[in-house]
Backbone as CSV, one residue per row, in Angstrom:
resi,resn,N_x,N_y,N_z,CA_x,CA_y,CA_z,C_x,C_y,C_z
1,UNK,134.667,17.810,9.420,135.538,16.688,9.067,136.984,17.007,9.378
2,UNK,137.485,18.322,9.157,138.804,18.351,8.828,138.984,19.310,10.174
3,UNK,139.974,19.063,11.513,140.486,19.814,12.300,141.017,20.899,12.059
4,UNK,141.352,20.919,10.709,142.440,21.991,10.480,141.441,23.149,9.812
5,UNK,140.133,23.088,9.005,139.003,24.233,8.751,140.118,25.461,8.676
6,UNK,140.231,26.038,8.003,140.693,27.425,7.934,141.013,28.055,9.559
7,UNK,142.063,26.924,9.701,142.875,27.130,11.178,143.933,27.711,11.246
8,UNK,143.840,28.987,11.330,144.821,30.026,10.736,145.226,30.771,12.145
9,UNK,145.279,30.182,13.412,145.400,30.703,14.822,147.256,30.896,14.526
10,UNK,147.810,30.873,13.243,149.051,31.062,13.609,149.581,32.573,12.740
11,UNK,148.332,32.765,12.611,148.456,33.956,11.901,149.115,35.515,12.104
12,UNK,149.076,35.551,13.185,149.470,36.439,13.886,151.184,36.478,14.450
13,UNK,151.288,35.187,14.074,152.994,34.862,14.208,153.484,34.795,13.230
14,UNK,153.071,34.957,12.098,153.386,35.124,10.547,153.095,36.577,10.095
15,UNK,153.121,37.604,10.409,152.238,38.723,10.432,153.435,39.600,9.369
16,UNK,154.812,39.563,10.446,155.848,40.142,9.665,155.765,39.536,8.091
17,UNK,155.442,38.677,7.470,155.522,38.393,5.624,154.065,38.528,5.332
18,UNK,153.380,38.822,6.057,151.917,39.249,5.234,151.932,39.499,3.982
19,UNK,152.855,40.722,3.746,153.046,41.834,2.380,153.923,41.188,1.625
20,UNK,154.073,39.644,1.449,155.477,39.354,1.070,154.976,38.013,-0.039
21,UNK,155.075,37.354,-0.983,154.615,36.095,-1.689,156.332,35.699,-2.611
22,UNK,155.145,34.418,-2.789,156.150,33.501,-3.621,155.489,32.607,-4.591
23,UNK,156.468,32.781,-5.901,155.466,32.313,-7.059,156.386,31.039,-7.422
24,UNK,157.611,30.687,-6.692,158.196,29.553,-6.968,157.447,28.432,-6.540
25,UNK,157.735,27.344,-7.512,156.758,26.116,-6.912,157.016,25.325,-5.917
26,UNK,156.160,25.105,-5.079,156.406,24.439,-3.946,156.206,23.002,-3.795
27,UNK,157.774,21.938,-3.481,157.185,20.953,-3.484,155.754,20.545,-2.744
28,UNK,155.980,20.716,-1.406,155.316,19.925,-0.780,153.425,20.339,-1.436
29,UNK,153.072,20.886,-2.427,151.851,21.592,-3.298,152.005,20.791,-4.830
30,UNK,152.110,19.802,-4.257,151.861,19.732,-6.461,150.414,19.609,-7.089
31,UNK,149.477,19.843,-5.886,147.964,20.334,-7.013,147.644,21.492,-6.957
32,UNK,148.970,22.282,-6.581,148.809,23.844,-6.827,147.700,24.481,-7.724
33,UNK,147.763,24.167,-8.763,147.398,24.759,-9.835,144.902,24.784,-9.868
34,UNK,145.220,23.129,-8.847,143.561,22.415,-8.686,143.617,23.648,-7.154
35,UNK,144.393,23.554,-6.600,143.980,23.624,-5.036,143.754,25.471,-5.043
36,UNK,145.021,26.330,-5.982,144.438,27.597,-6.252,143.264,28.102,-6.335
37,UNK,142.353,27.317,-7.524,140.747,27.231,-7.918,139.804,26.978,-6.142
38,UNK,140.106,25.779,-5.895,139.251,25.722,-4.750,139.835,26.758,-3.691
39,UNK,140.665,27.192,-3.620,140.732,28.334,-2.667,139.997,30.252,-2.994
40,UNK,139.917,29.691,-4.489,139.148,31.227,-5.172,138.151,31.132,-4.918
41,UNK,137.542,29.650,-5.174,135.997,29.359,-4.536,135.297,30.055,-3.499
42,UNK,136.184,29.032,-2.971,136.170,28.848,-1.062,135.649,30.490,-0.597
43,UNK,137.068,31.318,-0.984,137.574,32.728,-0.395,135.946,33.600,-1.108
44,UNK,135.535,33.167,-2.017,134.195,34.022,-2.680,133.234,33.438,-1.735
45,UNK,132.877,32.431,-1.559,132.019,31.783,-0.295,131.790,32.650,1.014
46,UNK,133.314,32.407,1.315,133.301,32.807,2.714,133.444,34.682,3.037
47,UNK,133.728,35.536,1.517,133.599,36.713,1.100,131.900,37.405,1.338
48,UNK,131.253,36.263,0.362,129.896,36.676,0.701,128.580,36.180,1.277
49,UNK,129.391,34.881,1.760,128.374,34.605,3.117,128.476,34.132,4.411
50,UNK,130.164,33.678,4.706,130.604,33.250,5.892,130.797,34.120,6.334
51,UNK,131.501,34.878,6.413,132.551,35.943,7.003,131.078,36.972,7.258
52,UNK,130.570,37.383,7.095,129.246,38.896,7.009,128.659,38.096,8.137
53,UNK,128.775,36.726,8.007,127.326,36.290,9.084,127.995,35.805,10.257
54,UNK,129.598,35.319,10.208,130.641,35.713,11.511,130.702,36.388,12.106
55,UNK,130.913,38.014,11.538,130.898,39.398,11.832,129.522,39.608,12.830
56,UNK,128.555,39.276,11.919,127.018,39.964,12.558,126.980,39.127,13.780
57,UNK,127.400,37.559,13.778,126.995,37.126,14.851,128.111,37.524,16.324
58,UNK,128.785,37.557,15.979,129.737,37.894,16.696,129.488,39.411,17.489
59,UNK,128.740,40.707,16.309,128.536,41.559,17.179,127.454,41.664,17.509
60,UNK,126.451,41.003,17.367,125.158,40.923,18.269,124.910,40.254,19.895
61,UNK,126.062,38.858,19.584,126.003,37.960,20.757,126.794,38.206,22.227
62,UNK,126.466,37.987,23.228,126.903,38.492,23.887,128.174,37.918,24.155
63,UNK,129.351,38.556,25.018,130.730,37.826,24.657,130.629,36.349,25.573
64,UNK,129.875,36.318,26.979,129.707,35.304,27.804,129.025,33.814,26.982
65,UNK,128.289,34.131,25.966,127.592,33.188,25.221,128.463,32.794,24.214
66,UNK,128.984,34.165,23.818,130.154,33.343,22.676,131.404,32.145,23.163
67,UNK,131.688,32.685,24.417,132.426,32.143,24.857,132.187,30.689,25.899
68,UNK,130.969,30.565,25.725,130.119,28.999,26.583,129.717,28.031,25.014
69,UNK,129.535,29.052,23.962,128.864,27.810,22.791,130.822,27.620,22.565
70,UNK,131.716,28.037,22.470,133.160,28.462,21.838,133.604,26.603,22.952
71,UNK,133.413,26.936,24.520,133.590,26.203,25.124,132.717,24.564,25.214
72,UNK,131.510,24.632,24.731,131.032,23.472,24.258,131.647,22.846,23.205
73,UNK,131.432,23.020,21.880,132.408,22.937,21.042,133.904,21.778,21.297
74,UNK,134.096,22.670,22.170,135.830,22.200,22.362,136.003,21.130,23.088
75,UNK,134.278,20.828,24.535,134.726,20.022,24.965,134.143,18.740,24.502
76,UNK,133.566,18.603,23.479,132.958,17.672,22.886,133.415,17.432,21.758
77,UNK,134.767,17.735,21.625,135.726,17.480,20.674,137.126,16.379,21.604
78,UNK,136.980,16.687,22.731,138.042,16.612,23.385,138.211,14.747,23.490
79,UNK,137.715,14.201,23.442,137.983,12.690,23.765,138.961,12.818,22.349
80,UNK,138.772,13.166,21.501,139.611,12.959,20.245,141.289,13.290,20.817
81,UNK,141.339,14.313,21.689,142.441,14.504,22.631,142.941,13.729,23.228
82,UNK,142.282,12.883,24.410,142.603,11.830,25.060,143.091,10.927,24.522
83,UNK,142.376,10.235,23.535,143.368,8.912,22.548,144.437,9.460,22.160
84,UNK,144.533,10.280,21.356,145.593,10.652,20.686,146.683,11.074,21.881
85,UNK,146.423,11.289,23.026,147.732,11.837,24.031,148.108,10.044,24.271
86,UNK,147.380,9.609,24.654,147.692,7.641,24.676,148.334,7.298,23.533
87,UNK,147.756,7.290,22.833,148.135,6.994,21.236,149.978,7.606,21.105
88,UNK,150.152,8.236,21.680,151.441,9.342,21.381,152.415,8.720,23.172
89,UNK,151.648,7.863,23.545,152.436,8.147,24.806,152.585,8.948,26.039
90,UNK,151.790,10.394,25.757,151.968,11.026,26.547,150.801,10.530,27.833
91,UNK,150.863,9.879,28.817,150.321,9.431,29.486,150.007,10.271,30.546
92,UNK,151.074,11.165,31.194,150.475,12.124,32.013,149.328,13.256,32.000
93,UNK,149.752,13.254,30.069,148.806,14.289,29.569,147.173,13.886,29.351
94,UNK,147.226,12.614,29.606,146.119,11.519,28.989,145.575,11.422,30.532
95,UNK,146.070,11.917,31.553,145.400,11.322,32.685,144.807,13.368,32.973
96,UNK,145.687,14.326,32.489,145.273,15.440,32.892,143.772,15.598,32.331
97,UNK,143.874,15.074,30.948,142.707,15.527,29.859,141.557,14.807,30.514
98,UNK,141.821,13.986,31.222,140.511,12.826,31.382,139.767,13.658,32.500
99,UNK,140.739,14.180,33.255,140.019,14.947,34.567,139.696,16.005,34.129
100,UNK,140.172,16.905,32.988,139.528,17.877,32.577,137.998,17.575,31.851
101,UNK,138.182,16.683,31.328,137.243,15.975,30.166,135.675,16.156,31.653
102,UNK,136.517,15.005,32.346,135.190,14.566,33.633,134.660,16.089,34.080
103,UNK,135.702,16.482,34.399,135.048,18.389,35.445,134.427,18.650,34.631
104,UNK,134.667,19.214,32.923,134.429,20.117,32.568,133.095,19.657,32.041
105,UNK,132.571,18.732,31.641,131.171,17.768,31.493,130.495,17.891,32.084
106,UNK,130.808,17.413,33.503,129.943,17.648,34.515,129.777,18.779,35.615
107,UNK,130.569,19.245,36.452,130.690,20.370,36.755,130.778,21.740,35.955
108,UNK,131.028,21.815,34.769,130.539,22.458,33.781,129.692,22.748,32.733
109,UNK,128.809,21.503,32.919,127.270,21.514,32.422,127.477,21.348,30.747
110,UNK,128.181,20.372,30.450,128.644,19.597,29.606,129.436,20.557,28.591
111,UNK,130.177,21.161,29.657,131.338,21.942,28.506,131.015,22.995,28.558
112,UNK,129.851,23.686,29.249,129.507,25.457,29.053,130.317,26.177,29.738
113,UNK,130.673,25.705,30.619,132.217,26.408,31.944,133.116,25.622,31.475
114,UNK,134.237,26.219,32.674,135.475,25.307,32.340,136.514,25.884,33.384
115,UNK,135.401,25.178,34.505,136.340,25.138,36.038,137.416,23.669,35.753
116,UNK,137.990,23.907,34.708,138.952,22.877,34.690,140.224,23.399,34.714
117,UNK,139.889,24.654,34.112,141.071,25.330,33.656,141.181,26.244,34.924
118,UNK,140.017,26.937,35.679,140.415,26.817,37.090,141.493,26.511,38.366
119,UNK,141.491,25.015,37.797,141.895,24.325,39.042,143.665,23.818,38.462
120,UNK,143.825,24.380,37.265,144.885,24.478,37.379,145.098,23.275,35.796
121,UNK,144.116,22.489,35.906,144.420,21.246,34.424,144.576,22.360,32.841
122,UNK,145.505,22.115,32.753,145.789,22.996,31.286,145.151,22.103,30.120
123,UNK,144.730,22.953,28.890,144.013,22.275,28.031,145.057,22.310,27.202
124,UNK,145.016,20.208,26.633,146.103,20.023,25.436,144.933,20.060,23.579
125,UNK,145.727,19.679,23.085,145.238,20.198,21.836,146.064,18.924,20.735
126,UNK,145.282,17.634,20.504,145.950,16.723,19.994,144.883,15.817,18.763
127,UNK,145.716,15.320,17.739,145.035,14.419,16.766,145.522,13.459,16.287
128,UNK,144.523,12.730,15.523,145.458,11.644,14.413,146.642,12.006,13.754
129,UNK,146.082,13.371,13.238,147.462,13.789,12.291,148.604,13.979,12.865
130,UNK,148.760,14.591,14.147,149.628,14.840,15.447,150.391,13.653,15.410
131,UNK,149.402,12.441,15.520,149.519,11.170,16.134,150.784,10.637,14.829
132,UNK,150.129,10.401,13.861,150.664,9.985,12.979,152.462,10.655,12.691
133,UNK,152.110,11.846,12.657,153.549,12.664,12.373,154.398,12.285,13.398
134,UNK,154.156,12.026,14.836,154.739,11.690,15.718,155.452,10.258,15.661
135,UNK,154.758,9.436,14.998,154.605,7.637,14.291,155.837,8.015,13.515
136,UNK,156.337,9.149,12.792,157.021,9.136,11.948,156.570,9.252,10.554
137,UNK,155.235,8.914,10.133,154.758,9.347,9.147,154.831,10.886,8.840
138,UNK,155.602,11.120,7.089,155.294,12.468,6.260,153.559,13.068,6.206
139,UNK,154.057,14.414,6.260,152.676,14.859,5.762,152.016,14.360,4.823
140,UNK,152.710,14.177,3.777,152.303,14.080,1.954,151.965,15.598,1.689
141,UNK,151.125,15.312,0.140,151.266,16.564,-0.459,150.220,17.443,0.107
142,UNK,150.158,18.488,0.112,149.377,19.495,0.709,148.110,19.900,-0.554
143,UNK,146.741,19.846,-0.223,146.096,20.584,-0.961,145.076,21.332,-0.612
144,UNK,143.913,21.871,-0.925,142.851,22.710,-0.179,141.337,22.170,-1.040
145,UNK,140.843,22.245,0.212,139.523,21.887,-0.104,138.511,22.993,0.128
146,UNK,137.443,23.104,-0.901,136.735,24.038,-1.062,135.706,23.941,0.415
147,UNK,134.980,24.625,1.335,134.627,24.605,2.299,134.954,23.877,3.353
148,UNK,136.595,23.053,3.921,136.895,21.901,4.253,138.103,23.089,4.542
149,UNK,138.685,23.761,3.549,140.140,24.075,3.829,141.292,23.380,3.600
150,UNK,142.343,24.095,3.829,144.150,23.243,3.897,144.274,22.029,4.889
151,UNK,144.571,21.492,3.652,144.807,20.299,4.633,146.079,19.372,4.021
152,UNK,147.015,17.808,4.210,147.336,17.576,3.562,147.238,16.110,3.915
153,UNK,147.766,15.400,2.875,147.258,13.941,2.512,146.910,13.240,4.155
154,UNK,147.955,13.055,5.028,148.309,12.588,6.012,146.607,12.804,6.863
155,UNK,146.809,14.621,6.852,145.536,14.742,7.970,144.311,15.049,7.204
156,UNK,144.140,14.941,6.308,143.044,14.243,5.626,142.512,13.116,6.071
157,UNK,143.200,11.941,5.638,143.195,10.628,6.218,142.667,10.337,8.039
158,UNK,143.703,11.479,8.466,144.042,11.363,9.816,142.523,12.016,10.266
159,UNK,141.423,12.916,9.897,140.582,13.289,10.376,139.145,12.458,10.286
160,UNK,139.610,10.937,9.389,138.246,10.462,9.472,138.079,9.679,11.025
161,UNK,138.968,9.265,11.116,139.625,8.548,12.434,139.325,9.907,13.956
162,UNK,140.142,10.737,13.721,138.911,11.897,14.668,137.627,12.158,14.713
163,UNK,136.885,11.799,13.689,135.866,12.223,13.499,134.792,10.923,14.122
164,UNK,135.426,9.811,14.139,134.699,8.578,14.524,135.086,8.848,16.282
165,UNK,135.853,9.358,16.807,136.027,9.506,18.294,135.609,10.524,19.150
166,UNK,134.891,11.320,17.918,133.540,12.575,18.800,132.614,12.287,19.126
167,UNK,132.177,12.612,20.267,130.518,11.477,20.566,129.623,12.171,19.239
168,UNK,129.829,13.452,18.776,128.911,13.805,17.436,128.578,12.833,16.519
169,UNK,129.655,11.302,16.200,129.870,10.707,15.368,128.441,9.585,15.806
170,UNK,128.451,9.407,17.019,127.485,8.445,17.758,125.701,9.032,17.595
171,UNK,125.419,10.282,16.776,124.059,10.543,16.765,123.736,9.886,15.865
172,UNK,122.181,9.398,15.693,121.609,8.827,15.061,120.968,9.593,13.837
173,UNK,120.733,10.727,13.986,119.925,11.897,13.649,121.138,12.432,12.697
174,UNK,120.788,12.059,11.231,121.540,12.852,10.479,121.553,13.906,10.268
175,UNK,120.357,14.928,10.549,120.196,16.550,10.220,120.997,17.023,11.728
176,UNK,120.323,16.424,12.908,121.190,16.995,14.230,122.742,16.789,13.737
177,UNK,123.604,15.665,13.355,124.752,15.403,13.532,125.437,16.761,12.659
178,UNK,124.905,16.428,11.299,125.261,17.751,10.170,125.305,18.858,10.943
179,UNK,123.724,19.221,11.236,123.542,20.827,12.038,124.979,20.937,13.130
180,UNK,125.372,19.977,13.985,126.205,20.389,14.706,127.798,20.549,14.092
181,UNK,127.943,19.492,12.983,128.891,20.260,12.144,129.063,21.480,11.437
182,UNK,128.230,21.853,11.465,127.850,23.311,10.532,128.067,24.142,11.478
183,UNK,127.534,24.289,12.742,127.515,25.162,13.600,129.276,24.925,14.199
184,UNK,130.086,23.953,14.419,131.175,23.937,14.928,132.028,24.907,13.536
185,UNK,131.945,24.423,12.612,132.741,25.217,11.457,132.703,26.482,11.949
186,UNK,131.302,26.948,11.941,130.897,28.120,12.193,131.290,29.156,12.908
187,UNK,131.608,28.289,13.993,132.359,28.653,15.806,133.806,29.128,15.518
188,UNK,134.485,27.984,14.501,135.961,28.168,14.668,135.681,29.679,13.378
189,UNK,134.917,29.591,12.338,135.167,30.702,11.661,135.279,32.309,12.526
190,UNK,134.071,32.211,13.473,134.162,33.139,14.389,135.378,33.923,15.030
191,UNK,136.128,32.513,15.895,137.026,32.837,16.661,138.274,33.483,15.478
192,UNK,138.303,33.484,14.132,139.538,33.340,13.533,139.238,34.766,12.980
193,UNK,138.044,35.194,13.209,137.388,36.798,12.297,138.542,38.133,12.150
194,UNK,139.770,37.829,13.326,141.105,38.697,13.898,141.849,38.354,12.549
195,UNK,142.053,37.432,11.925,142.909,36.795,11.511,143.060,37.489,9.792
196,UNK,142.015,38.049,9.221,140.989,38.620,7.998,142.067,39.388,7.772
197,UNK,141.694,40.497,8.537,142.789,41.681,8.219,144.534,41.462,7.911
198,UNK,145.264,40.224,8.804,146.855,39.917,7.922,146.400,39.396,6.390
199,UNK,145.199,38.254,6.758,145.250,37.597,5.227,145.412,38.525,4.068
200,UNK,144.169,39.575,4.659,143.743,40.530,3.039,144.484,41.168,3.151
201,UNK,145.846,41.420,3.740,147.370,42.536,3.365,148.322,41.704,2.741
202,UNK,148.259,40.288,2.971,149.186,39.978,2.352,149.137,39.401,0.231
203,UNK,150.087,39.984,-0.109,150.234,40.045,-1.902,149.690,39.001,-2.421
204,UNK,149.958,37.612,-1.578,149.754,35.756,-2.329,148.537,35.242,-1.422
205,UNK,147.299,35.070,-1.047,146.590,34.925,0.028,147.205,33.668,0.149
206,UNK,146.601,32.507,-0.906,147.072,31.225,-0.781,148.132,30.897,-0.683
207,UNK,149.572,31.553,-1.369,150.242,30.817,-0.038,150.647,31.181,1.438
208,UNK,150.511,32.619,1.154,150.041,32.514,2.605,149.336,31.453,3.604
209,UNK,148.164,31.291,3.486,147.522,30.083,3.773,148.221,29.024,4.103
210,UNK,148.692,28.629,3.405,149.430,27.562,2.868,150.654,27.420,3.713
211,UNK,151.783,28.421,3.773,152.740,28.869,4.778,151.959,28.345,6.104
212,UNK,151.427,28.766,6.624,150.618,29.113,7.717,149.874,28.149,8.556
213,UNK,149.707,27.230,7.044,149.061,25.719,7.725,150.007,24.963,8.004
214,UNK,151.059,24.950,6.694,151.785,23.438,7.643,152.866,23.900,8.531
215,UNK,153.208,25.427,8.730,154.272,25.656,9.670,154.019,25.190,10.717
216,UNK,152.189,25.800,11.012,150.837,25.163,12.217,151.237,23.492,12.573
217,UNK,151.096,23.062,11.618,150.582,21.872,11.394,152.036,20.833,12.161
218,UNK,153.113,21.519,12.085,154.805,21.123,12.055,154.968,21.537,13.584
219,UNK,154.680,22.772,13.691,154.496,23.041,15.203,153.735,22.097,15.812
220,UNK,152.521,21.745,15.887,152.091,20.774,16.855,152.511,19.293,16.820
221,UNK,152.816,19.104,15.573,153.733,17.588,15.729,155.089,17.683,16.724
222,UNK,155.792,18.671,16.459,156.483,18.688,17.070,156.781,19.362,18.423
223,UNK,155.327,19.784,19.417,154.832,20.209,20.629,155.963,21.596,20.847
224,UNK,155.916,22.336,19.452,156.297,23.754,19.824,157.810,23.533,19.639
225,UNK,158.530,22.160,19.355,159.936,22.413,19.486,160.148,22.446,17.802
226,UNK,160.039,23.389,17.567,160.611,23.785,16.070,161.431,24.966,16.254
227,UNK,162.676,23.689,15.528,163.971,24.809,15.123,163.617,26.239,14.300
228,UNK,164.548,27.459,14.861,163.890,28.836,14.440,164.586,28.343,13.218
229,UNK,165.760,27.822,13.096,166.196,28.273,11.592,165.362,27.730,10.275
230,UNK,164.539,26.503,11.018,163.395,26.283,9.777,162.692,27.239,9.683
231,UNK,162.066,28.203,10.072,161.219,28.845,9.756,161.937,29.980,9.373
232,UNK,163.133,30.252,9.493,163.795,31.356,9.011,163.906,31.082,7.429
233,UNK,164.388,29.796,7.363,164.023,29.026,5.871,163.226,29.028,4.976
234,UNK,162.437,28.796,6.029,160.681,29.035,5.529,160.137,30.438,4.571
235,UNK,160.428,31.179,5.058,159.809,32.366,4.953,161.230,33.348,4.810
236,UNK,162.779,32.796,4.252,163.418,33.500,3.453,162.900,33.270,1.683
237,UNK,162.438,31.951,1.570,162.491,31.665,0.129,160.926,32.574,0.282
238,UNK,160.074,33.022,1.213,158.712,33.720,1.155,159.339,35.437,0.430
239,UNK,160.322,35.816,1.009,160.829,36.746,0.784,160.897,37.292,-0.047
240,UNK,161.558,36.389,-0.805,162.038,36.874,-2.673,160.957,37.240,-3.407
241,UNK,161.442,38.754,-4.005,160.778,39.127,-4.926,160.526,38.538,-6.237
242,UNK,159.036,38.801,-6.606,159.033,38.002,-8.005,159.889,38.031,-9.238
């Protein structure tokens, strides 16, 4: 359901405050106190049965397979891309994605290659929530959902609307449609397995997390042009000792 799943690919650019928390309250969190709980959940979940069966699969499979189911996945996500680059205006980007979309389907055996990226079409990375923030719409308040992850009001909302523009949404077969949600979660948990080791160093996990999502989340609305001094902002008030 939710694009954002424990999408923590910015983790590694946050690395320097790992060791660092903050117990002041944060507006943009006012179900802090609900969203803490579902993240203790969550983190025991994915402690003793996501994460072990990430790990195992990851070192059993071979890297060429990981990286063809990694590439299915993505491209059968991707029409959700295309609208949203229209949706936003970006029209050049909307004509790149379409030819990537076409190659990589068909000349790639519905997403298992990706002689798209080949030939030079760069892969964009776009949503409702994107869409919306771009519209000018606020995030709203930020909270976390127990197997769903950080998310906040806006792309909450914003992911039922993605979720109706995956051909996944078009199966008839409710156990296939589920199974392939389960298995996509699954995929992105995989790719993020790097990411374990900043979380479990840093003092506050959740807000960490939390940091991490909507800095994410601010970055792609705003296609990477985020002022440094916000984030210097960001992660001075991360600073302070308790």
């Amino acid at each position: 359901m939710l694009r954002a799943v424990l999408a923590l690919n910015l983790l590694g650019f946050l690395s320097a405050c790992a060791t660092t928390v903050t117990r002041a309250a944060d507006p943009r969190d006012p179900f802090e106190p609900i969203s803490r709980v579902s993240f203790t959940v969550n983190d025991g979940l994915d402690r003793a049965l996501v994460r072990p069966a990430a790990k195992a699969y990851r070192a059993v499979t071979p890297k060429f397979v990981q990286t063809g189911v990694a590439n299915v996945f993505s491209n059968a996500k991707y029409p959700v891309t295309l609208v949203n680059n229209a949706l936003q205006g970006k029209f050049g980007a909307a004509a790149n994605d379409t030819g990537r979309f076409l190659l990589n389907t068909t000349v790639g055996l519905g997403g298992l290659f990706d002689p798209a990226s080949v030939v030079g079409l760069e892969r964009n990375d776009e949503d409702f929530g994107q869409t919306l923030g771009v519209w000018g719409i606020g995030s709203g308040p930020y909270f976390f959902i127990p197997l769903l992850g950080p998310t906040t009001l806006r792309d909450a909302l914003a992911s039922l609307a993605d979720d109706i523009a995956e051909p996944r949404s078009r199966l008839e077969d409710d156990s296939t449609r589920w199974s392939l949600w389960i298995l996509d979660r699954f995929e992105t948990r995989v790719r993020i397995l790097n990411a374990d080791a900043v979380l479990d160093r840093s003092g506050d996990p959740y807000a960490f997390v939390r940091s991490a999502y909507l800095q994410r989340r601010e970055y792609q609305v705003r296609d990477g042009n985020l002022p440094a001094e916000d984030l210097e902002v960001e992660f001075a008030d991360e600073d302070q000792p308790n």
